[in-house]
ZAKE-343083 format. One record per residue: residue number from 1; residue in one letter; chain; x, y, z of N, C-alpha, C in turn. Coordinates in Angstrom, 3 decimals, m for minus. Example, Ala and Ser with C-alpha at 12.3 -4.5 7.8 and 13.67 -1.06 7.14 Angstrom:
BEGIN
rec num 1; residu A; chaine A; n.x 13.190; n.y m5.690; n.z 7.800; ca.x 12.300; ca.y m4.500; ca.z 7.800; c.x 13.200; c.y m3.300; c.z 7.800
rec num 2; residu S; chaine A; n.x 12.850; n.y m2.250; n.z 7.080; ca.x 13.670; ca.y m1.060; ca.z 7.140; c.x 12.900; c.y 0.030; c.z 7.870
END
This chain:
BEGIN
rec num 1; residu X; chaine A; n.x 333.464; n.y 98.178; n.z m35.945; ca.x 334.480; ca.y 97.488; ca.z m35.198; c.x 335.657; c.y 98.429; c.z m34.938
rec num 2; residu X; chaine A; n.x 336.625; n.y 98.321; n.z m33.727; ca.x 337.737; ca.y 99.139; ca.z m33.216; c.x 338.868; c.y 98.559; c.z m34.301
rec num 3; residu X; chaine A; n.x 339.622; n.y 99.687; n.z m34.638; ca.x 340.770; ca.y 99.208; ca.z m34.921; c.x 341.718; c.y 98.310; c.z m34.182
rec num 4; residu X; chaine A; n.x 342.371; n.y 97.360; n.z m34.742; ca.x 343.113; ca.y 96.384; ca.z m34.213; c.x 344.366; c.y 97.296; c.z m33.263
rec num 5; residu X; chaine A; n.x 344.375; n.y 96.673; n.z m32.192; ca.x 345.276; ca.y 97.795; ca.z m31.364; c.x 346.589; c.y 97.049; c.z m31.332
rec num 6; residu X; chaine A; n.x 347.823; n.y 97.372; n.z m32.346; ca.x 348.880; ca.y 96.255; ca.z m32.087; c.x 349.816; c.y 95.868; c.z m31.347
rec num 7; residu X; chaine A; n.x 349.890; n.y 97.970; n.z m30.398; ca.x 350.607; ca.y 98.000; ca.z m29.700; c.x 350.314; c.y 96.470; c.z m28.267
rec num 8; residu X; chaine A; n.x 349.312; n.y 96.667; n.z m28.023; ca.x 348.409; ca.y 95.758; ca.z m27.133; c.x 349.098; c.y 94.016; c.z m27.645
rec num 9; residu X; chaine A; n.x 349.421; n.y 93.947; n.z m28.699; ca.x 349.908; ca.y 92.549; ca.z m29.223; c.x 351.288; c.y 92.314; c.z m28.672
rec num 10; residu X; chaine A; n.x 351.915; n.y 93.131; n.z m28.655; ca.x 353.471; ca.y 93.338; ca.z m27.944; c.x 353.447; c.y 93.132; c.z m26.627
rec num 11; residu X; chaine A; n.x 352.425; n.y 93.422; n.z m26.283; ca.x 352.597; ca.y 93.002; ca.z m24.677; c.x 351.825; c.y 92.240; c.z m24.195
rec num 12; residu X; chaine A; n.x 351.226; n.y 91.189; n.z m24.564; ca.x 350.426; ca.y 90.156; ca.z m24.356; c.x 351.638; c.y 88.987; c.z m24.611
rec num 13; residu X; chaine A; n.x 351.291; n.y 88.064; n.z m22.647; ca.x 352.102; ca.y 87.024; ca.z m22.901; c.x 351.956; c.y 85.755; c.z m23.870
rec num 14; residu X; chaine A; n.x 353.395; n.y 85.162; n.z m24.556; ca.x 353.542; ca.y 84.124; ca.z m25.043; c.x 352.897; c.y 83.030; c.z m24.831
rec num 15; residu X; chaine A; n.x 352.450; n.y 82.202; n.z m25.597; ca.x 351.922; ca.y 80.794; ca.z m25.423; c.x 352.723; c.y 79.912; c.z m24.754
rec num 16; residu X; chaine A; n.x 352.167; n.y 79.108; n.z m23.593; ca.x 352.808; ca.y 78.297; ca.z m22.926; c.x 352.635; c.y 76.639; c.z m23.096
rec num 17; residu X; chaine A; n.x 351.266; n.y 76.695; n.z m23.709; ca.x 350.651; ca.y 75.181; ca.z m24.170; c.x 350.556; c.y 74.897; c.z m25.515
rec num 18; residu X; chaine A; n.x 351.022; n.y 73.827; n.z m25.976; ca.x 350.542; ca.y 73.110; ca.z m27.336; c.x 349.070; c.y 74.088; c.z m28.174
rec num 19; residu X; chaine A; n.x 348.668; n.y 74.047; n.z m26.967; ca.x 347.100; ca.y 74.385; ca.z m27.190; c.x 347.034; c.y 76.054; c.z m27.402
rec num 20; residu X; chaine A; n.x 347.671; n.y 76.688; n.z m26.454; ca.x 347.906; ca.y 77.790; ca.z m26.654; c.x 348.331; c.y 78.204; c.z m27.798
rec num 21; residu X; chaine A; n.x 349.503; n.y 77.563; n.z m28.195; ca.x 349.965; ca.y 78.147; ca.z m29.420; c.x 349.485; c.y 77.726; c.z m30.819
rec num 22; residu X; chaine A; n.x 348.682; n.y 76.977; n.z m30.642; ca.x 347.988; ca.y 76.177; ca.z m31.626; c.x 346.858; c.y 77.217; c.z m32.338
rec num 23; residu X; chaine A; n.x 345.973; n.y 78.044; n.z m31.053; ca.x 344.868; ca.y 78.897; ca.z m30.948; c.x 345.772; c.y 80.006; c.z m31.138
rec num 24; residu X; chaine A; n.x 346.639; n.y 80.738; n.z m31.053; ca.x 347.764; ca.y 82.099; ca.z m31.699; c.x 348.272; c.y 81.743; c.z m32.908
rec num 25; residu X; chaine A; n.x 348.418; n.y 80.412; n.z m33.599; ca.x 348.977; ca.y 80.306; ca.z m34.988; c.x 347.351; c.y 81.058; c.z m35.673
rec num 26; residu X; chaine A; n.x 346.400; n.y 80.095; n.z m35.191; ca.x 345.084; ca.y 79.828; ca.z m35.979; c.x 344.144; c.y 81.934; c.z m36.039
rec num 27; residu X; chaine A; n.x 344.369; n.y 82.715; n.z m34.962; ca.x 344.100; ca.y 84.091; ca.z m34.656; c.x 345.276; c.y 84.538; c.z m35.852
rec num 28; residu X; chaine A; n.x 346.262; n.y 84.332; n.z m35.148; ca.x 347.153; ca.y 85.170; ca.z m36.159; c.x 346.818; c.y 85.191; c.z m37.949
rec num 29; residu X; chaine A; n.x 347.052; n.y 83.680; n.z m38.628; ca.x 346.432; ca.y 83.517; ca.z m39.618; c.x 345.058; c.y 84.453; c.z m40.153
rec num 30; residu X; chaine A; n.x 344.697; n.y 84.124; n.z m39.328; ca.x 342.919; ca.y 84.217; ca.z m39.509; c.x 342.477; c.y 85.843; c.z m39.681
rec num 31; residu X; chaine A; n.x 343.512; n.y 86.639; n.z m38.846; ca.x 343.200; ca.y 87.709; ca.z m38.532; c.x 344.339; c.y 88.813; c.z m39.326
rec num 32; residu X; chaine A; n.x 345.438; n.y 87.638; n.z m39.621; ca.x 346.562; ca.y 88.460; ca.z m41.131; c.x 347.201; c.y 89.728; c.z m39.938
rec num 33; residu X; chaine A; n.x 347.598; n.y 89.215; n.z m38.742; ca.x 348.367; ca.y 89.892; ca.z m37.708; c.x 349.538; c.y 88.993; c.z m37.419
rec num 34; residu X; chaine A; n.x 350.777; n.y 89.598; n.z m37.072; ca.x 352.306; ca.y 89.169; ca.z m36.922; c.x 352.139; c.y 88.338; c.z m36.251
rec num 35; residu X; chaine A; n.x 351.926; n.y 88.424; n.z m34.853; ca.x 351.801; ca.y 87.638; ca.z m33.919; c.x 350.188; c.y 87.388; c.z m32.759
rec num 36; residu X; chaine A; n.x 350.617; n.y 86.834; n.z m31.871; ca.x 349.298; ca.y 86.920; ca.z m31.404; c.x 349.718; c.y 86.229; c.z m29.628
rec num 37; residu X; chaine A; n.x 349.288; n.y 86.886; n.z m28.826; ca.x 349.555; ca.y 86.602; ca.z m27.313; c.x 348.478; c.y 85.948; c.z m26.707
rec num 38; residu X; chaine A; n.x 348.658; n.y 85.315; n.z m25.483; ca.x 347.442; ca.y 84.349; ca.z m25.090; c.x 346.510; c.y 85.800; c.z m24.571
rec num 39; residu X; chaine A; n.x 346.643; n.y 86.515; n.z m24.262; ca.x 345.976; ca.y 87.925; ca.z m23.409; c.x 345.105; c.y 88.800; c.z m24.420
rec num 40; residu X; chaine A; n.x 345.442; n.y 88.207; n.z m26.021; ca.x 344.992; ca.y 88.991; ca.z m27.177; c.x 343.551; c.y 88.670; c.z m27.198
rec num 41; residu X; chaine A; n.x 342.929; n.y 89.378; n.z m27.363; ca.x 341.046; ca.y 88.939; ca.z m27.567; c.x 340.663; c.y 89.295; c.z m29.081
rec num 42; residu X; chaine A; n.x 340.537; n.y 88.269; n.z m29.614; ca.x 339.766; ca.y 87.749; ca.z m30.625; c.x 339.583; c.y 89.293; c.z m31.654
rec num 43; residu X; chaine A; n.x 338.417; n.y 90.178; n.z m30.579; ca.x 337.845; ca.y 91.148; ca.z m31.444; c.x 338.413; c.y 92.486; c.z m31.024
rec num 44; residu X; chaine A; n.x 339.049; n.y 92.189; n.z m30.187; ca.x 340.109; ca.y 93.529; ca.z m30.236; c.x 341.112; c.y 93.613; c.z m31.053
rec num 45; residu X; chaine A; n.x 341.740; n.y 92.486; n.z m31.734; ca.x 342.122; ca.y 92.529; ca.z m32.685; c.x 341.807; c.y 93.225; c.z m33.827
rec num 46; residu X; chaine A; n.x 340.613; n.y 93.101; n.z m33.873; ca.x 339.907; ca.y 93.715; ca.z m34.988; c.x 338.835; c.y 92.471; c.z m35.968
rec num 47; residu X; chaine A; n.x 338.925; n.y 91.401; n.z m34.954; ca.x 337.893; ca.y 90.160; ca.z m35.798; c.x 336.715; c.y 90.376; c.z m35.458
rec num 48; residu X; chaine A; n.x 335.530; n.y 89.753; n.z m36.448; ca.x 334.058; ca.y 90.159; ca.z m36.243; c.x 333.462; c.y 88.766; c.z m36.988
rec num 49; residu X; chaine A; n.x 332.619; n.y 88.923; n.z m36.909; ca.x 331.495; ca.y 87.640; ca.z m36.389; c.x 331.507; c.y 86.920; c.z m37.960
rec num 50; residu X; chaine A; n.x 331.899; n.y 87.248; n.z m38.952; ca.x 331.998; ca.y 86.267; ca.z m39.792; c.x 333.552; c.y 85.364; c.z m39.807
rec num 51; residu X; chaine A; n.x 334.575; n.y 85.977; n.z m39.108; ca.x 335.619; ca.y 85.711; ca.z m39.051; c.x 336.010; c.y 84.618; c.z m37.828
rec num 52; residu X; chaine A; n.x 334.523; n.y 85.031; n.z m36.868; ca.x 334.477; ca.y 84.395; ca.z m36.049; c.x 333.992; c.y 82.824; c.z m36.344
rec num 53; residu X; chaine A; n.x 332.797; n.y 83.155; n.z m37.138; ca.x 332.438; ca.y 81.616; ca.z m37.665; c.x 333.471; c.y 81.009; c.z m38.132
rec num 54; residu X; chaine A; n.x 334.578; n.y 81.373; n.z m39.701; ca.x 335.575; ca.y 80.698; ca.z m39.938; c.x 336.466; c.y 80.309; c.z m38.416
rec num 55; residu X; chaine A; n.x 336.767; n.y 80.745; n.z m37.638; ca.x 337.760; ca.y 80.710; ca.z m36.553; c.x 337.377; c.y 79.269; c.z m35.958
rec num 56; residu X; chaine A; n.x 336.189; n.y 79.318; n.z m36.006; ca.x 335.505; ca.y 77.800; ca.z m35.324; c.x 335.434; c.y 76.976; c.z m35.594
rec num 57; residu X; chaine A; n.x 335.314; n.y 76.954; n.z m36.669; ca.x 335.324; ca.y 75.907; ca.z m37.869; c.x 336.719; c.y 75.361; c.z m38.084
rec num 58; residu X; chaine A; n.x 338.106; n.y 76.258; n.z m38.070; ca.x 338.893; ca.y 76.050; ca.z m38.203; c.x 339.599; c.y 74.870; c.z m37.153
rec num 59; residu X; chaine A; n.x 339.254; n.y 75.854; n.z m35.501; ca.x 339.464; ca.y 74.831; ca.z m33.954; c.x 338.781; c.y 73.727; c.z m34.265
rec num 60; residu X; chaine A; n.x 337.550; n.y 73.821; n.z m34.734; ca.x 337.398; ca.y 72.310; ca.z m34.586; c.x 338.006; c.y 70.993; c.z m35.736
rec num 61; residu X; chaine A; n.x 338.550; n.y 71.852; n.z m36.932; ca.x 338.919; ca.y 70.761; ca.z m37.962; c.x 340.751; c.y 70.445; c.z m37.712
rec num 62; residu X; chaine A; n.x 340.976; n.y 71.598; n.z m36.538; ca.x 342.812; ca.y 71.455; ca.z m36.733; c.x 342.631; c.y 70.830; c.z m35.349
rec num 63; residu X; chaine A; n.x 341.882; n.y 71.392; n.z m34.412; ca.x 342.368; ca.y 71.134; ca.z m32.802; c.x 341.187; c.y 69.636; c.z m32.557
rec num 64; residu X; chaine A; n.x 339.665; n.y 69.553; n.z m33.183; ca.x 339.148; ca.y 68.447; ca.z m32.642; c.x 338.315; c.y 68.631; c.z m32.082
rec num 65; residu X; chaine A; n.x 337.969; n.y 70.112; n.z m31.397; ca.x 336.842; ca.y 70.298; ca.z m30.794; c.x 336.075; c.y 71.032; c.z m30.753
rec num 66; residu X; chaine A; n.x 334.687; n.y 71.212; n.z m31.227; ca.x 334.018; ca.y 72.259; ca.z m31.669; c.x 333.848; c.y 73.131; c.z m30.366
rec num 67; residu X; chaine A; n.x 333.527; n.y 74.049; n.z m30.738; ca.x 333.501; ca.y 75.525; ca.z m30.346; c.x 332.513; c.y 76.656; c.z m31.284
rec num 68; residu X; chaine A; n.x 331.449; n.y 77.054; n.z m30.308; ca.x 330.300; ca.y 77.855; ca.z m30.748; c.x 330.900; c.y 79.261; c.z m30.925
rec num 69; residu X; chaine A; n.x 329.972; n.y 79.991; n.z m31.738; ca.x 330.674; ca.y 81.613; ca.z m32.084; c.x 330.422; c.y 82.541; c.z m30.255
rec num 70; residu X; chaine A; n.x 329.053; n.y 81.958; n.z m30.238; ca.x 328.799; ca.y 82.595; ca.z m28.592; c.x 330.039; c.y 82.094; c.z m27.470
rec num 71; residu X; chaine A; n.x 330.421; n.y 80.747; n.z m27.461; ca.x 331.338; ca.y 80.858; ca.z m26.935; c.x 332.798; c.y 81.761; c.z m27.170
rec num 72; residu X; chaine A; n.x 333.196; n.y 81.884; n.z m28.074; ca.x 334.205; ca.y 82.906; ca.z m28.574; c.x 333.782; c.y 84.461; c.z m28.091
rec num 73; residu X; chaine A; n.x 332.446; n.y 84.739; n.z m28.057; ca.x 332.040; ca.y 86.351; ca.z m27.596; c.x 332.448; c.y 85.864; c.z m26.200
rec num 74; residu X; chaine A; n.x 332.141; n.y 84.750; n.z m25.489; ca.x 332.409; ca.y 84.345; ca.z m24.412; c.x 333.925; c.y 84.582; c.z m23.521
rec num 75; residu X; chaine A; n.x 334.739; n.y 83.805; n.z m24.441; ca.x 336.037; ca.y 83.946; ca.z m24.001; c.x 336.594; c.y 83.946; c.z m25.598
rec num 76; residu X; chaine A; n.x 336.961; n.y 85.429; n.z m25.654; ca.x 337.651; ca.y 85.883; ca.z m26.894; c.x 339.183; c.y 85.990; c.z m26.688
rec num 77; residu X; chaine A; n.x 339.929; n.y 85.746; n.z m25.644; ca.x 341.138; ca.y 85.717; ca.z m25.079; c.x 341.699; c.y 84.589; c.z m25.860
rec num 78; residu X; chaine A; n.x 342.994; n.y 84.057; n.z m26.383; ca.x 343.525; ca.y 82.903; ca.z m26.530; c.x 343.527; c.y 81.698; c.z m25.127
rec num 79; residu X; chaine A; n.x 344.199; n.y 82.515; n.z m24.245; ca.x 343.894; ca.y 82.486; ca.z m22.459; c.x 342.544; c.y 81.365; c.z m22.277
rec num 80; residu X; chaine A; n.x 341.339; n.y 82.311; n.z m22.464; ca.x 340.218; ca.y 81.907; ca.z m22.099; c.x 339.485; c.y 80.559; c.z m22.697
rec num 81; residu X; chaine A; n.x 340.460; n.y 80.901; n.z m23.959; ca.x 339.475; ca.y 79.871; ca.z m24.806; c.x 340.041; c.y 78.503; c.z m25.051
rec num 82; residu X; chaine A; n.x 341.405; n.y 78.582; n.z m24.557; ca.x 341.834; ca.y 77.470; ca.z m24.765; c.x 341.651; c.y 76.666; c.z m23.104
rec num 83; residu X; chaine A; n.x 341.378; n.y 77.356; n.z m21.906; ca.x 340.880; ca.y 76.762; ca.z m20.716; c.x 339.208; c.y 76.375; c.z m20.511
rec num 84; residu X; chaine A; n.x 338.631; n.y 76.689; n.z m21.991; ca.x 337.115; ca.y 76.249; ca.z m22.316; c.x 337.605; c.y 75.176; c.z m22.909
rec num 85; residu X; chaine A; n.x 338.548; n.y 75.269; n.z m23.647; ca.x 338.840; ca.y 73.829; ca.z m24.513; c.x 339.274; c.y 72.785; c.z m23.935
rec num 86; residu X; chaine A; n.x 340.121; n.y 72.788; n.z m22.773; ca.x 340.879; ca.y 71.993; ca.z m21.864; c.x 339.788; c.y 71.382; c.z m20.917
rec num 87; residu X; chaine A; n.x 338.668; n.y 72.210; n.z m20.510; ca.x 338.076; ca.y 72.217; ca.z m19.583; c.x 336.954; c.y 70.901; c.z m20.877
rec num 88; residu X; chaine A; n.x 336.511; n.y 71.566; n.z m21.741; ca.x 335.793; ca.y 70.332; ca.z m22.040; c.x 335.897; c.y 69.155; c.z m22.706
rec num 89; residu X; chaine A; n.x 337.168; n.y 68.916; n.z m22.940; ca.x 337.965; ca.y 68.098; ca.z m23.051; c.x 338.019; c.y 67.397; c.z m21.780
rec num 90; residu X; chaine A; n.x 338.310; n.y 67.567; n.z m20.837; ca.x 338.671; ca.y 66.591; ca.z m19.496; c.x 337.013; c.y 66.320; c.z m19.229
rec num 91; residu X; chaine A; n.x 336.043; n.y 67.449; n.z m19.393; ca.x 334.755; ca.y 66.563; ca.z m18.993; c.x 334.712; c.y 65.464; c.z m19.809
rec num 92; residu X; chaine A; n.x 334.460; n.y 65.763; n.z m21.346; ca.x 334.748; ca.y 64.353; ca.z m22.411; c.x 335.044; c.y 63.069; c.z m21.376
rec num 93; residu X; chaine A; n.x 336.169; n.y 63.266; n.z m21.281; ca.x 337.322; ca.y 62.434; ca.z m20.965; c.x 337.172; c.y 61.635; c.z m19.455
rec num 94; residu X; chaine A; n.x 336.408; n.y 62.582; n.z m18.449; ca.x 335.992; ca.y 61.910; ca.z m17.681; c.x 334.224; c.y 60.947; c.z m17.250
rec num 95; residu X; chaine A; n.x 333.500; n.y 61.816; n.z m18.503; ca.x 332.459; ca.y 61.020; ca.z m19.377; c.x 332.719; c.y 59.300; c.z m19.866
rec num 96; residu X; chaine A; n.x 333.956; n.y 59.485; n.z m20.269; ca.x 334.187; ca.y 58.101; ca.z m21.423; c.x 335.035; c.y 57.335; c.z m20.484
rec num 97; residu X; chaine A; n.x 335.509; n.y 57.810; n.z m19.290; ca.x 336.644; ca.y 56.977; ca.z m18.717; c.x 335.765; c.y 55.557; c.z m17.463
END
């Protein structure tokens, strides 16, 4: 795995959604880094696939909605993954309505 690049953390924009920042508390934690930007990807950080399983496990017991490890190789962005989350959330939602 690459070393975590931190300079790259400094310049990745701020969380703008609940959700966003919800998924940068849970990276940051997870990954024992200061901060964490929606633009930050998962494994450029320096996270890897067992960290990834905890990570999922975590979204789905704090945020509600599960989330596969392939999806995370998928969209490893905070960005990405929280517009997978939004996105299947409103299908849910327009399923049940």
């Amino acid at each position: 795995m690459p070393e975590p690049d931190f300079d790259q953390v400094l310049a990745s924009r701020a969380p703008e959604t609940p959700l966003q920042k919800e998924l940068c508390a849970l990276f940051s934690a997870l990954l024992e880094v200061p901060e964490v930007g929606i633009d930050d990807s998962f494994f450029e950080l320096g996270g890897q696939s067992l960290q990834a399983m905890r990570l999922c496990s975590r979204i789905g017991a704090t945020i509600g909605v599960g989330v596969s490890v392939n999806t995370l190789f998928d969209t490893p962005t905070v960005a990405e993954l929280a517009a997978h989350i939004e996105a299947k959330r409103a299908a849910y939602e327009s399923r049940t309505a």
